[in-house]
N, C-alpha and C positions, 0 to 999 in steps of 0.2 A: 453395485459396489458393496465392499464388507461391511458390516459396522462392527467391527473387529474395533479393545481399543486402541490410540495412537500410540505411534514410537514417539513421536514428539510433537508437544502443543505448546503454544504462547500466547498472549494476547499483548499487543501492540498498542498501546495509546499515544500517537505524540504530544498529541495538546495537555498531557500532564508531566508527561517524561522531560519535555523541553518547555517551563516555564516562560525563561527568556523569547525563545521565540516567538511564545502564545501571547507573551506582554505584546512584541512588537506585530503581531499579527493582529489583535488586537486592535489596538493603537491604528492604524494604517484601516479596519473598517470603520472607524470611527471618522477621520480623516477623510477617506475618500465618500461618506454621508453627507459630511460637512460640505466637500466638493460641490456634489452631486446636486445637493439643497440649494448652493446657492447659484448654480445656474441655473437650475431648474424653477424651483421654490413650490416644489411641489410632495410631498412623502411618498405618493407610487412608485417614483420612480426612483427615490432613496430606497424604500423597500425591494424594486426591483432587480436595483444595482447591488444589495447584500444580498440577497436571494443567491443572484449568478454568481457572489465573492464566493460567497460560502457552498456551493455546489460545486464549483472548481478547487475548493480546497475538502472537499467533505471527508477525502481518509485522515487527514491531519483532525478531525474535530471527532471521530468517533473512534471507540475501540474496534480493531481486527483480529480477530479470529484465526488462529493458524493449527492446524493438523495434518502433521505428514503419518500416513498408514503404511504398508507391506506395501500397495502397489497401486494409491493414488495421494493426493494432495489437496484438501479441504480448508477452504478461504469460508471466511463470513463476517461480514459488516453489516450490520443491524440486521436488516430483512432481507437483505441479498447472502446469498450462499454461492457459491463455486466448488465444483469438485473436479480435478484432472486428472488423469494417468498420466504418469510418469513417459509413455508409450509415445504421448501427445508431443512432447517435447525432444528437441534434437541436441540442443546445445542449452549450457548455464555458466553465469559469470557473475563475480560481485560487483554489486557496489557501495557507494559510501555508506549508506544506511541499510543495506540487508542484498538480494540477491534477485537477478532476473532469469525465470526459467522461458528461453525462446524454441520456436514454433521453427527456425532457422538452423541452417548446421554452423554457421556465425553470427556473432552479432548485428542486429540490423535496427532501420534507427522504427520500424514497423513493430519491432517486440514491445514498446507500449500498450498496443492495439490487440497484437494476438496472441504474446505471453502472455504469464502469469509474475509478477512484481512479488516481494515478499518481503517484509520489510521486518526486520531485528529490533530488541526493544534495545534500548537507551544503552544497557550497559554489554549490549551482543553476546552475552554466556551461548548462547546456543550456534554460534557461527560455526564454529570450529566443525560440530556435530553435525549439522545443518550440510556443510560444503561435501564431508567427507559420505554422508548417506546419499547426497545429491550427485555423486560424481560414481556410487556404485549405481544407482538406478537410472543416471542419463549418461553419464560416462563421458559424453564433450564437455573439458569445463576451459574456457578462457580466461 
C-alpha cells in the first residue's frame, strides 16, 4: 500500500472527549471491585474482573488513530494497526458516533466482526467529509 500522505486523519479519544461518561465509567469499575471483593474477598479476582472491564471497553480508554488515503484506510490503537482497501468493503452506514464500513452489500448484525467501525471525535467536523469520500470509493451507503 502507498505511504502517500492522507486526505484525511483524526485521532479519536473518548475517555477525554466525554468526561461525563468516563466519571460514570469510572465509578461503576470501582463499584463493580467493591462487588467482586466482597464476595469474593480475595484481589485476584478484583483484578481479574477489571482486567476483562477494561479489555472490553479498551477503544473507549485509548486514542484511535484514523487515515483515509486514495485507495485504503488506516486504523491504529496503540500497537495494533489495521489497513483496508476500500475494495474490501461493499456497503457503509452511520451511526450515532461515527460510521460502519461492511464486508456485506447490507447491513448485518456480523459487521462488528468483519468490518471496519470508525468512530468521529466528539464534535464530528469531519462527518460530512468522511460520508461524502466514503460513498465515492464504496458507493453503497444506507
Amino acid at each position: 500500500m502507498s505511504n502517500n500522505k492522507p486526505i484525511y486523519s483524526w485521532i479519536s479519544f473518548p475517555f477525554v472527549e466525554f468526561p461525563l461518561s468516563s466519571a460514570f465509567v469510572l465509578a461503576f469499575f470501582v463499584l463493580a471491585s467493591v462487588f467482586v471483593y466482597s464476595i469474593t474477598l480475595n484481589f485476584f479476582w478484583v483484578l481479574l474482573s477489571i482486567v476483562f472491564l477494561l479489555s472490553s471497553l479498551f477503544s473507549f480508554f485509548v486514542p484511535t488513530y484514523y487515515e483515509f488515503y486514495e485507495d485504503h484506510v488506516f486504523v491504529k490503537v496503540l500497537f495494533f494497526k489495521r489497513e483496508r482497501k476500500y475494495s474490501e468493503f461493499k456497503c457503509f452506514y452511520a451511526d450515532k458516533k461515527g460510521v460502519m464500513l461492511s464486508t456485506f452489500n447490507r447491513p448485518r448484525g456480523l459487521d462488528r466482526f468483519r468490518g471496519q467501525s470508525i468512530r468521529f471525535t466528539k464534535s464530528q467536523d469531519e462527518k460530512e467529509q468522511i460520508m461524502e469520500f466514503l460513498n465515492e470509493k464504496i458507493g453503497n451507503r444506507f
